[in-house]
N, C-alpha and C positions, 0 to 999 in steps of 0.2 A: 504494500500500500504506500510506503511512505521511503521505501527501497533500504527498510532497518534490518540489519541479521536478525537473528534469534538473540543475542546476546544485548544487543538493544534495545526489543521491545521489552526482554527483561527486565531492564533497568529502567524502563519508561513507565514499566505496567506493574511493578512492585509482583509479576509472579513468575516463578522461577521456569527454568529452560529447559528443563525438564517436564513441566505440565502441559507451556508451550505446545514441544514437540509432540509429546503425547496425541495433545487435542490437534493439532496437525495431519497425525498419521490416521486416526480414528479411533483412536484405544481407549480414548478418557470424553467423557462428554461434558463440557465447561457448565458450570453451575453458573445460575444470576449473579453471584458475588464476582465471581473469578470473570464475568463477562464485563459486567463492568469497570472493572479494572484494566482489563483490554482495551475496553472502548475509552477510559479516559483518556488512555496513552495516545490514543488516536483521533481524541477528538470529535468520538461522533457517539450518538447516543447507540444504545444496545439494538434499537429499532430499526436503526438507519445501517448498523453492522446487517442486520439480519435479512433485512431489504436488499442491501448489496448483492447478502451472498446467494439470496432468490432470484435476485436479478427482473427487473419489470420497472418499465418507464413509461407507461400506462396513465391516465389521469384518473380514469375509472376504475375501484377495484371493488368486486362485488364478493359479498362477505362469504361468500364458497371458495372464494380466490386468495381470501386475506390469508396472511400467514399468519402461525400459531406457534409457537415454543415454548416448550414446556422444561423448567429446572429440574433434571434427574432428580437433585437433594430435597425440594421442598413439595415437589409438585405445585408450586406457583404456574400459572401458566397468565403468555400474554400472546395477543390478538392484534398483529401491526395493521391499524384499521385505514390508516391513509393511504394515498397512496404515494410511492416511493418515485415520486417524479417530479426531483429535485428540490421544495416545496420546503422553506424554510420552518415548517413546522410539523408534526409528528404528535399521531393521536393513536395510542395506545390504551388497550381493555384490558384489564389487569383481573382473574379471577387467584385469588388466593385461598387455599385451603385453611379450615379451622387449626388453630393451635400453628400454621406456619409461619417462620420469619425470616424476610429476606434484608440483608444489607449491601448496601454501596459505600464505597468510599469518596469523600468529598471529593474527588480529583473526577469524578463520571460527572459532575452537575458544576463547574467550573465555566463551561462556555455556554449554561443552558438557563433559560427561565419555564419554569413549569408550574401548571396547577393543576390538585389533586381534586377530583369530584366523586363522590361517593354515591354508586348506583344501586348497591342494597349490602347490607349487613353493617358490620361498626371495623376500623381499622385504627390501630393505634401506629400513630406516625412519629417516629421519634427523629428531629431532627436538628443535630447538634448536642444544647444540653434541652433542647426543647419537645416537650412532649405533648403532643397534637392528640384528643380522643376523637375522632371523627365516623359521623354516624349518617346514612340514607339522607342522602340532598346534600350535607355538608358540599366546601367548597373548601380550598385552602392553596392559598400563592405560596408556593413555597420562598424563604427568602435567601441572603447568602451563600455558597456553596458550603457543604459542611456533612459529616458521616449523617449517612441517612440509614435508617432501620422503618421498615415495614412489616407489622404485627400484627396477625389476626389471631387475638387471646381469646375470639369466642368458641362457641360449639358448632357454627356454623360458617361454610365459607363465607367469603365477603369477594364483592365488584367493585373496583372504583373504575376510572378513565384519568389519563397521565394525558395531558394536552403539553408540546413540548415546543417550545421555540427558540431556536436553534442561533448564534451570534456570529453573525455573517464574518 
C-alpha cells in the first residue's frame, strides 16, 4: 500500500511481524483490535481496509452486496453499508454480541470524526477516561482521538451505526 516491508508496518502498527505474516499467508484471521491497529498505521478506517480488499467503485451498493466481517474473537460483526466509491465518508452497522468487547487504539480515530447512533439494545462506550452508557436512539460525536473500548454488558446483542468522516 504505502511500499512499507513487513518490518515497517510493524513499527507503524504496534503489531508484531510475525502476526503480520501470518495474517498475510492465511493462517491467522486478524481480530477488530489487531485491524485497527493496521488500519491506523495506514491511515484509513477498518471499512475503507475492507472495501479495498473487496474491491467495488460502484455508487450503488444494495444491502445483498454490502460486505460483512465478522471478528473471529468476539463475534462482533460489521456491515460496510456505503458505498466504497471514494466518498469521504463511511457508514458502518455495527451488531455486537451480549457480554462482547471490542477495543481500538487511539492511533485508528486520529485522522477521523465519527458519530455513534444506537439502533437497538444499550452499549457502553468507553472513551479515553470517559464512559458513554448509550441506549436505543442515543446519538454520540465522538471527541479527540483516544483508546476506545466498545461494550455490550447486557444479555442481549446491541446495533448501533458508526457514521465516519474521513480528513482529507
Amino acid at each position: 500500500m504505502r511500499g512499507w516491508s513487513l518490518s515497517d508496518l510493524s513499527e507503524e502498527s504496534g503489531v508484531s511481524r510475525a502476526m503480520i505474516h501470518k495474517i498475510e499467508r492465511g493462517e491467522s484471521s486478524p481480530t477488530a483490535s489487531l485491524l485497527g491497529k493496521l488500519c491506523g498505521a495506514f491511515r484509513l478506517t477498518v471499512s475503507s481496509l475492507i472495501a479495498r480488499a473487496e474491491a467495488g467503485g460502484q455508487r450503488l451498493v444494495r444491502r445483498a452486496d454490502q460486505q460483512v466481517w465478522t471478528d473471529p474473537e468476539t463475534g462482533y460483526s460489521r456491515r460496510h453499508v456505503s458505498p466504497a466509491a471514494g466518498s469521504p465518508i463511511d457508514i458502518v452497522e455495527v451488531d455486537l454480541p451480549a457480554g462482547a468487547m471490542v477495543s481500538y487504539p487511539a492511533s485508528s480515530f486520529v485522522f477521523l470524526r465519527q458519530c455513534i447512533s444506537m439502533v437497538e439494545g444499550e452499549l457502553t462506550f468507553i472513551e479515553g477516561d470517559l464512559v458513554h452508557e448509550l441506549a436505543t436512539g442515543d446519538c454520540l460525536l465522538l471527541g479527540p482521538a483516544a483508546d476506545c473500548t466498545f461494550h455490550n454488558r447486557g444479555d442481549k446483542a446491541c446495533r448501533y451505526v458508526v457514521t465516519v468522516l474521513k480528513a482529507a
